[in-house]
C-alpha positions in Angstrom: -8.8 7.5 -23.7 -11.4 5.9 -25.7 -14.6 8.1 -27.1 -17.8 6.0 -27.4 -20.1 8.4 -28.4 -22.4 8.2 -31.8 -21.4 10.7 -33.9 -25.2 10.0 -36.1 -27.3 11.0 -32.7 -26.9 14.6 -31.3 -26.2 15.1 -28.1 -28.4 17.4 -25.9 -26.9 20.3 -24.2 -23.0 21.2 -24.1 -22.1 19.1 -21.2 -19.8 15.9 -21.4 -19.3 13.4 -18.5 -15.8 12.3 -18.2 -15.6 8.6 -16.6 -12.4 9.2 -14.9 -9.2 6.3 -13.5 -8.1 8.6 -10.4 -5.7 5.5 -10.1 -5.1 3.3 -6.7 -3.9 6.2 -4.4 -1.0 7.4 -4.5 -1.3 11.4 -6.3 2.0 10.4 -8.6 -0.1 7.9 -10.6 -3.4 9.8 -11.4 -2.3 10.5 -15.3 -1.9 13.6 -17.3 -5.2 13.4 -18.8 -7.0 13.3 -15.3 -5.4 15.9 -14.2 -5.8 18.0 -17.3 -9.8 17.4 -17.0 -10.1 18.2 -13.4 -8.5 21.5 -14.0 -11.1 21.9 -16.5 -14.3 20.1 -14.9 -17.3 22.2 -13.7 -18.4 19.3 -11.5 -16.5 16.6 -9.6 -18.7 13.4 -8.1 -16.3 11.0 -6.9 -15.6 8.4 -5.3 -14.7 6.6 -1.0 -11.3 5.2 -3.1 -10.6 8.4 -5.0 -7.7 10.3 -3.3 -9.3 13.8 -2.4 -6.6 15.4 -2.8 -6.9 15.4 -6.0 -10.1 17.7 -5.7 -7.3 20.6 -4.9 -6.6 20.6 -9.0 -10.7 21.3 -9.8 -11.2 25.3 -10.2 -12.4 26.9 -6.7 -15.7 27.2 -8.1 -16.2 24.1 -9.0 -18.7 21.9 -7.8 -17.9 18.7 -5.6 -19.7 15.8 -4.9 -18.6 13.0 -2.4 -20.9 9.9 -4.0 -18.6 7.2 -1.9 -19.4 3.7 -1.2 -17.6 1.9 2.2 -19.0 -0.9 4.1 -22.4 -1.0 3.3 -22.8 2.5 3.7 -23.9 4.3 0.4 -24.3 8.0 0.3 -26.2 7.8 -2.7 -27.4 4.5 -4.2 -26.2 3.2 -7.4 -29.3 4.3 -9.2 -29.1 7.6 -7.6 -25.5 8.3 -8.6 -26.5 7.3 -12.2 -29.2 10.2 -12.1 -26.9 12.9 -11.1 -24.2 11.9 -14.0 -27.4 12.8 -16.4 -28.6 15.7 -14.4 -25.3 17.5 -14.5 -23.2 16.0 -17.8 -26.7 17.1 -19.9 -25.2 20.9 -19.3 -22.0 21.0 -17.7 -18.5 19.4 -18.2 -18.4 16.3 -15.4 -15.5 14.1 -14.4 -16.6 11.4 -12.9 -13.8 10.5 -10.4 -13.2 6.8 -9.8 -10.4 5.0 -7.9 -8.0 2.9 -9.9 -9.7 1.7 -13.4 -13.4 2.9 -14.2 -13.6 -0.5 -16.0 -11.8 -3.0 -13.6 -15.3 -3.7 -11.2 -15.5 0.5 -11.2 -19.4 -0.1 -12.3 -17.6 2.3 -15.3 -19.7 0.0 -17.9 -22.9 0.5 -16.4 -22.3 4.3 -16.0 -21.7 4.4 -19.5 -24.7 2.3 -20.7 -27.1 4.9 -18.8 -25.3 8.4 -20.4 -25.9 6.5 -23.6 -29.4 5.4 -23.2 -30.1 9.0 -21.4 -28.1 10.6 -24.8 -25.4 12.5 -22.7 -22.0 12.8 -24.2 -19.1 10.9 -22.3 -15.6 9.9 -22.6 -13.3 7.3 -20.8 -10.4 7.8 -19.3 -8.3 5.0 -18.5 -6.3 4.7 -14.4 -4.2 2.7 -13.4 -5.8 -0.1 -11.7 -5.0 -0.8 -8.3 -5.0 -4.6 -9.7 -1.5 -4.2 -10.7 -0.2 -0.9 -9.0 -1.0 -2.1 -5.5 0.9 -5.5 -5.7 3.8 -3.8 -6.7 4.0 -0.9 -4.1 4.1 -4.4 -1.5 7.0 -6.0 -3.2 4.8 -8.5 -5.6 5.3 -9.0 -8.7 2.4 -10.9 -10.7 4.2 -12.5 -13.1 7.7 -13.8 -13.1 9.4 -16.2 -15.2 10.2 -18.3 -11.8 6.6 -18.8 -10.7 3.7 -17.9 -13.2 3.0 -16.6 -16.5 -0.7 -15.9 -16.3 -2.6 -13.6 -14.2 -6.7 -13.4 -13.3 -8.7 -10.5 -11.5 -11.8 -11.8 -9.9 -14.4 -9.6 -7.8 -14.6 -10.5 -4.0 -18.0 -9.3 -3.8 -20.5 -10.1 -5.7 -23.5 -8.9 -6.8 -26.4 -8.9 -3.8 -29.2 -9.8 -6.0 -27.7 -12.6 -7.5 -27.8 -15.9 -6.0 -25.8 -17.9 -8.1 -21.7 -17.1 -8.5 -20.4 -15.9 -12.0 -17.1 -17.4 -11.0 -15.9 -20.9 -11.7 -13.8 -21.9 -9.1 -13.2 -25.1 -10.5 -11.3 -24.0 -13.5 -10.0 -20.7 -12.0 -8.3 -22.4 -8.9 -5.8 -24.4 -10.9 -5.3 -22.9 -14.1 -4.1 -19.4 -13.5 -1.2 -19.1 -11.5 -1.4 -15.5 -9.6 -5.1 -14.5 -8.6 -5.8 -11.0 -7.7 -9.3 -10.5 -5.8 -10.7 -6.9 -5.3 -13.1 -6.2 -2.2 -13.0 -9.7 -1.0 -12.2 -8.7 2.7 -15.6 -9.7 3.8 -15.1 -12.8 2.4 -11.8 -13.8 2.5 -12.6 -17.5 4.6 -15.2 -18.4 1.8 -12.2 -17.4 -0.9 -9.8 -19.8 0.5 -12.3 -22.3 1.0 -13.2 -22.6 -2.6 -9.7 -22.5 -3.6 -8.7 -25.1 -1.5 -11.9 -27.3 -2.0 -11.1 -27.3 -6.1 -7.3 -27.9 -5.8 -5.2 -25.3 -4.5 -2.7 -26.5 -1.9 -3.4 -24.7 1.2 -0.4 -23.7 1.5 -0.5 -21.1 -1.3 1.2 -17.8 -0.5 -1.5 -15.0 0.0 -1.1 -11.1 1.0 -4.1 -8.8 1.9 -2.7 -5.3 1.0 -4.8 -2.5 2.7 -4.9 1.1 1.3 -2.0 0.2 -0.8 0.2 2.6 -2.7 -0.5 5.3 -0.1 1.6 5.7 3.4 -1.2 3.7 5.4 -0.6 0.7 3.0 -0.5 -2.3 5.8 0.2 -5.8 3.9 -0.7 -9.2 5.6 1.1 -12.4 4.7 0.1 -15.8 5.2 -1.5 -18.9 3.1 -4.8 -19.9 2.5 -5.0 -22.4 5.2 -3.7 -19.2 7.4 -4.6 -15.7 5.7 -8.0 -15.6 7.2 -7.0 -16.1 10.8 -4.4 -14.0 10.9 -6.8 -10.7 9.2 -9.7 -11.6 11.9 -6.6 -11.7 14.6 -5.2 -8.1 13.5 -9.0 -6.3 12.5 -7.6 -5.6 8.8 -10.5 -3.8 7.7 -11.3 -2.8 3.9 -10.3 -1.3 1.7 -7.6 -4.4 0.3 -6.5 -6.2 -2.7 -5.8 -10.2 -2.1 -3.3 -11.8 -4.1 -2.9 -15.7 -4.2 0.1 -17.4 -6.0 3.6 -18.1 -5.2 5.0 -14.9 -6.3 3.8 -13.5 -3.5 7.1 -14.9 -2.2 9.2 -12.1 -4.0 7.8 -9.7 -1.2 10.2 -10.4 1.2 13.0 -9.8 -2.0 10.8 -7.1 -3.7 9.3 -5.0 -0.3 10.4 -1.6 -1.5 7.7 0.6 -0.3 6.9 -0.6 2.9 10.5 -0.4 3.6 11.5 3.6 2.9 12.8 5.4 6.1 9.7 7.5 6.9 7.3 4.8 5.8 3.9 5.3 8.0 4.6 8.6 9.7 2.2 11.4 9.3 4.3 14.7 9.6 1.8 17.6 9.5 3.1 20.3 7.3 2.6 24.0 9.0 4.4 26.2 5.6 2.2 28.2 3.8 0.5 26.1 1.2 2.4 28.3 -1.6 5.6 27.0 -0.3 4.5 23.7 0.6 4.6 21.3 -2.2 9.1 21.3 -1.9 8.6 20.3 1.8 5.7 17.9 1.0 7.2 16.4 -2.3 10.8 15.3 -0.3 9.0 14.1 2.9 6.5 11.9 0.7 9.1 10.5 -1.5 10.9 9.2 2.0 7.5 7.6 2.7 5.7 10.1 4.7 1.8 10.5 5.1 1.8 14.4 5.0 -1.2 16.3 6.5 -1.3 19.8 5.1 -2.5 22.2 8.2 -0.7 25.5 6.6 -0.5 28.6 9.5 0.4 31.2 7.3 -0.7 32.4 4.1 1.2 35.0 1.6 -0.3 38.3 0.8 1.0 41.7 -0.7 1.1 44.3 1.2 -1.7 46.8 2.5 0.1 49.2 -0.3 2.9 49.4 -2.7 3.6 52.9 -1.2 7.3 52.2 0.3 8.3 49.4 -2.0 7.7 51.8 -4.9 9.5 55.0 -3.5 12.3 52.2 -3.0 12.3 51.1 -6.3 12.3 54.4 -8.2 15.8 55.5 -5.8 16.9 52.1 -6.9 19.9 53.7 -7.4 20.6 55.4 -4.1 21.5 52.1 -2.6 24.9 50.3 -1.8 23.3 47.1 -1.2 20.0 44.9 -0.9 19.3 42.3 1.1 16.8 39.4 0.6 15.8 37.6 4.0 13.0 35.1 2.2 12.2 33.9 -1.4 9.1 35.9 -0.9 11.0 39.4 -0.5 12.7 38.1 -3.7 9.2 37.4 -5.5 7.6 40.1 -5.0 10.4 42.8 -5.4 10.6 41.1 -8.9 6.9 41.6 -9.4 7.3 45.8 -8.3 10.3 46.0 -10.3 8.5 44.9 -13.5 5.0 46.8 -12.9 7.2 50.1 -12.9 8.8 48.7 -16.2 12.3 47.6 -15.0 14.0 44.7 -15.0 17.3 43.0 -13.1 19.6 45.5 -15.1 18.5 48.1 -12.4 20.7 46.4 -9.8 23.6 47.0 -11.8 26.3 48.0 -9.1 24.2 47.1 -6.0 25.4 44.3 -4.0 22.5 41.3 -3.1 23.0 39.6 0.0 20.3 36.6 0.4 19.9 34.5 3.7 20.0 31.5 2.3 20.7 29.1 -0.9 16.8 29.1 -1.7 16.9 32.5 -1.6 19.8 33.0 -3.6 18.5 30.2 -5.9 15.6 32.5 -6.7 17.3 35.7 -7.6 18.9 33.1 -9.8 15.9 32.7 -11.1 15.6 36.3 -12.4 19.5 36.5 -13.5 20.9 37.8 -10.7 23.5 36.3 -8.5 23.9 36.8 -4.9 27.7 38.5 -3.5 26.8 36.9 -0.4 25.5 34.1 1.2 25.8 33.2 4.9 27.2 29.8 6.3 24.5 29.8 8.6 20.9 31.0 7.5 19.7 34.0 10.3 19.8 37.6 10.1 22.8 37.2 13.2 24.9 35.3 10.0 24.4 38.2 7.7 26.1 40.6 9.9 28.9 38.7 10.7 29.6 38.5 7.0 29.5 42.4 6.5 32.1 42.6 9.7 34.8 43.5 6.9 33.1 45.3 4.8 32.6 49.5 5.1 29.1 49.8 6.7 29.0 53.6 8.0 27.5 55.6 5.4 26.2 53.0 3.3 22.5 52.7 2.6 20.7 49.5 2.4 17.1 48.4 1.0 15.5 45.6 2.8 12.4 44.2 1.3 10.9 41.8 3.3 7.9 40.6 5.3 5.8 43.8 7.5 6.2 41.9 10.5 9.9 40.5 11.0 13.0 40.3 13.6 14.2 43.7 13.9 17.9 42.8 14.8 19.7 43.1 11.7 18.9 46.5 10.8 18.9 47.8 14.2 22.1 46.8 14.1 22.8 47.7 10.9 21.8 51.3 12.0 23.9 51.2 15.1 27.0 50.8 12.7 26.2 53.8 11.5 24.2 52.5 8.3 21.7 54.1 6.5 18.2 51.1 6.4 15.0 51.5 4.5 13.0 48.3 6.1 10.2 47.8 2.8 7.1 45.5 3.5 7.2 43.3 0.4 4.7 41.1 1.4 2.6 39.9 4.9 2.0 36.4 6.7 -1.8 36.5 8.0 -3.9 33.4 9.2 -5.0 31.8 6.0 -8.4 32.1 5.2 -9.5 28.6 5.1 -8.9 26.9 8.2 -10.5 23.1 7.8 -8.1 20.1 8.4 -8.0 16.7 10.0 -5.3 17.7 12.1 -7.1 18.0 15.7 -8.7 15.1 15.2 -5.8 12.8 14.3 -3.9 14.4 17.2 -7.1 13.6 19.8 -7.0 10.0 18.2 -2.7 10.1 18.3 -2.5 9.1 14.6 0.0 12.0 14.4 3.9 11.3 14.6 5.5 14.5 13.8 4.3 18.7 13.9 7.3 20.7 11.4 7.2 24.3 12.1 9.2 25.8 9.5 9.5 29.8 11.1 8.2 31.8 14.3 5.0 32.7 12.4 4.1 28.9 11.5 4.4 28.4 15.4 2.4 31.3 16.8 -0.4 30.9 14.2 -0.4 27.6 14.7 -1.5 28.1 18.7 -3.6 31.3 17.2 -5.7 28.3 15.1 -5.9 25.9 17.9 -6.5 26.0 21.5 -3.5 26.0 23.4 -4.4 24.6 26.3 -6.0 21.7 24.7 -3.0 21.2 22.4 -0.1 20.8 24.6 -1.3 17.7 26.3 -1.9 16.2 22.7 1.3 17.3 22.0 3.1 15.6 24.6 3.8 12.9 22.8 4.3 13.9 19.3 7.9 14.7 17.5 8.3 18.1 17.3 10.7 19.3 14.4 11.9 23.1 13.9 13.8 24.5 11.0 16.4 26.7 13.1 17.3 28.4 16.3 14.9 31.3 15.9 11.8 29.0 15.7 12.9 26.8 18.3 12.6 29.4 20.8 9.4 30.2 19.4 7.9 27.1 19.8 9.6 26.7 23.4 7.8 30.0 24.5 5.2 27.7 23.7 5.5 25.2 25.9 7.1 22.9 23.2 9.6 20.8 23.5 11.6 20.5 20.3 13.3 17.1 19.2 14.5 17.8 15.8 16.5 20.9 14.8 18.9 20.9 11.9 22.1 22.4 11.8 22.0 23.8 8.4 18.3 26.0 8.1 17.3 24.6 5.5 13.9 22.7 4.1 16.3 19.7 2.6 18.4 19.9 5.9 15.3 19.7 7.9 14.3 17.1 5.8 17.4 15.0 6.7 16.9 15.4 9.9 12.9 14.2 10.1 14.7 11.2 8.5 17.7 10.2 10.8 16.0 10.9 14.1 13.0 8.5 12.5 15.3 6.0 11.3 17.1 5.5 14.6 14.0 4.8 16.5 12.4 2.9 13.2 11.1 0.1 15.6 9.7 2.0 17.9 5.6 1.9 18.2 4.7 3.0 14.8 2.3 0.2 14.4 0.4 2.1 17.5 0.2 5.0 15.7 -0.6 3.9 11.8 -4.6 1.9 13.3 -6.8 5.0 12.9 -9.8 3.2 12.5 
């Protein structure tokens, strides 16, 4: 981070404006400090190659502007953007979100010159420039011993007002071996005709990389003789980095990203966004474009009435049974507001549904007696079958509205059940998502429903009737049995299912069933445009 501010001149107001790297895409490579200051910022103007996901770390409160440039079409003018930067960063704290570098052709410079000249307080904060990252997300390498040992950036796109080029082609053809252009889409055909005309062989290796680093990354690869044809043939479309030079031959050694098992699929994700990330973080790691479109959202119950009662007989009960890391979570939170703490349980037996489950009561000390080999309520029962049920009293905190078979038939073996809400599943608040309109425009490859309430809420968001047909041809993946018949009530028909209920096992499964139909029409459903 480099601070360029006088410290003889006083600056007016309190505000700052933060010129801000969001990197080239990909959400792993925006860096600490970016983060740090969005969680911080008051205002957010960014940028058309700015991930928006990144917006989600800015307080709620927080104002955001969309100040992108694509194609021509400018929702504010350069001038205009450099008005609202002093407007805002006189009185307020303003990251200024660019994509990749601010000061690799991020106009970061001139953004600076003006908050000087206007006397507003700013700092630089340094991305990682899609110059290098996007290269290597398609296999490339820019230098390497074998083929080069200098590099060059060079705009595609020159200024409008200026007649006269500010690059030499005459030296730069020839002298550096790997050339990396930005924005030059538009203008690829007059880029390898300059090359060529001042000495590159035409039969230079070049690849167009499109989006790169994120799961819509396409990569073209040709020469310069070739390149131009073959981008007008397939309607590559900004934004794309160019790279000429003969490393671009390690891609076929090198392609590491293009080639992971889920690479180009857009799974939409239907867990509550508290639970998300887990699901998200192993799908995207495998390759996958995930679409958020959360159908539930977590919320305490209308009162603590019944939890509470529960807790303060703690001791009454032979055993207490966890169904969902939420019921875990939220017994916790009771157990401390009425100032206990896991010693309570001392001679209770904890059955939990699941390894995540039990893997949170780890989290609080405590270690489940049971587990089931196969994650439903059904499996919990058949565990018990040997132990002394008549007469014993179990506590079972868990969601208000839930499957009522394992402590009816608890009860029918003469047990004693006190059935707690811990917590509720309602449709979230917020609703917005690109979801219907990727399914209208069939960008979508697979819908994960991860329980019976992701499924019903789902069809309580969108129209039914409207959403089968879109449907039809979309992978359907279900966490278990329970939620398979859910989604079959539906009218769904379900292609993956697991046979451990679990997010990782679902996971797996997303994966294989992918993987053996990997050649199958995903180039139909990446072109969005």
């Amino acid at each position: 981070m480099t601070d360029f501010n006088s410290k003889e001149v006083p600056h007016v107001g309190r505000g700052k404006v933060y010129l801000v790297g969001a990197g080239p895409g990909d959400p792993g490579l925006l860096t600490l400090r970016a983060k740090e200051l969005l969680q911080q910022a008051e205002v957010v103007i960014y940028d058309y190659l700015a991930n928006a996901e990144f917006l989600q770390y800015a307080p709620v409160e927080a104002e955001k502007i969309y100040v992108g440039k694509q194609g021509g079409d400018h929702t504010l003018s350069q001038e205009e953007i450099n008005a609202l930067l002093i407007e805002k960063g006189r009185h307020r704290q303003v990251v200024r979100l660019k994509g990749g570098d601010p000061f690799v052709f991020g106009r970061g410079g001139e953004e600076a010159e003006v908050l000087i000249a206007a006397n507003v307080a700013f700092e630089v904060v340094p991305g990682v420039t899609a110059a290098v990252a996007v290269p290597a997300y398609a296999g490339i390498a820019l230098s390497h011993r074998d083929y080069t040992a200098s590099m060059a950036f060079i705009t595609g796109h020159e200024r409008d007002d200026n007649d006269e080029s500010k690059i030499n082609w005459e030296k730069l053809s020839t002298a550096v071996g790997t050339l990396v252009f930005f924005m030059g889409v538009k203008n690829l055909p007059e880029i390898c005709r300059q090359l060529i005309a001042h000495g590159r062989s035409e039969e230079t290796p070049v690849a167009v990389i499109r989006w790169g680093t994120t799961p819509e990354q396409e990569t073209l690869v040709g020469t310069l003789k070739t390149i131009a044809a073959e981008v007008r043939r397939t309607g590559m479309k900004p934004p794309a980095i160019i790279v000429v030079g003969e490393v671009v031959r390690l891609r076929e050694k090198l392609n590491w990203y293009e080639s992971k098992p889920l690479f180009g699929r857009r799974i939409v994700v239907t867990r509550a966004r508290q639970q998300a990330s887990e699901f998200k973080s192993q799908l995207a790691a495998l390759g996958a474009q995930c679409i958020e479109f959360p159908t539930i959202e977590i919320q305490p119950p209308p009162t603590w009435e019944l939890l509470d009662r529960a807790i303060t007989n703690l001791t009454t009960y032979h055993w207490l049974i966890f169904t969902s890391v939420n019921g875990v979570q939220f017994f916790m939170q009771r157990l401390s507001a009425a100032g206990k703490d896991a010693r309570e349980l001392k001679g209770i037996r904890l059955a939990a549904i699941g390894p995540k489950t039990a893997e949170m009561l780890g989290k609080f000390g405590l270690r489940a007696d049971f587990v089931p080999a196969e994650y439903r309520a059904e499996s919990i029962l058949l565990g018990l079958q040997g132990e002394k049920v008549a007469g014993r009293k179990f506590l079972m905190p868990r969601a208000m509205v839930a499957r009522d078979v394992l402590p009816e038939t608890l009860r029918e073996k003469g047990a004693l059940v006190d059935v707690v809400p811990a917590y509720q599943t309602v449709l979230p608040a917020k609703r917005s998502s690109p979801v219907l309109d990727l399914l209208r425009r069939g960008a979508i490859h697979c819908v994960t429903f991860t329980s019976s309430s992701t499924v019903s809420n789902f069809f309580s968001l969108l129209d039914r009737e409207e959403m089968l047909p879109l449907l039809a041809g979309v992978t359907i993946a279900s966490i278990g049995p329970i939620t398979t018949e859910t989604a079959e009530r539906f009218g769904l028909k379900v292609d993956i299912m697991p046979s451990n209920f679990t997010i990782p096992a679902l996971v797996e499964a997303i994966c294989a069933y992918f993987e053996s139909g990997r050649n199958a029409s995903l180039k139909q459903h990446n072109r969005i445009d």
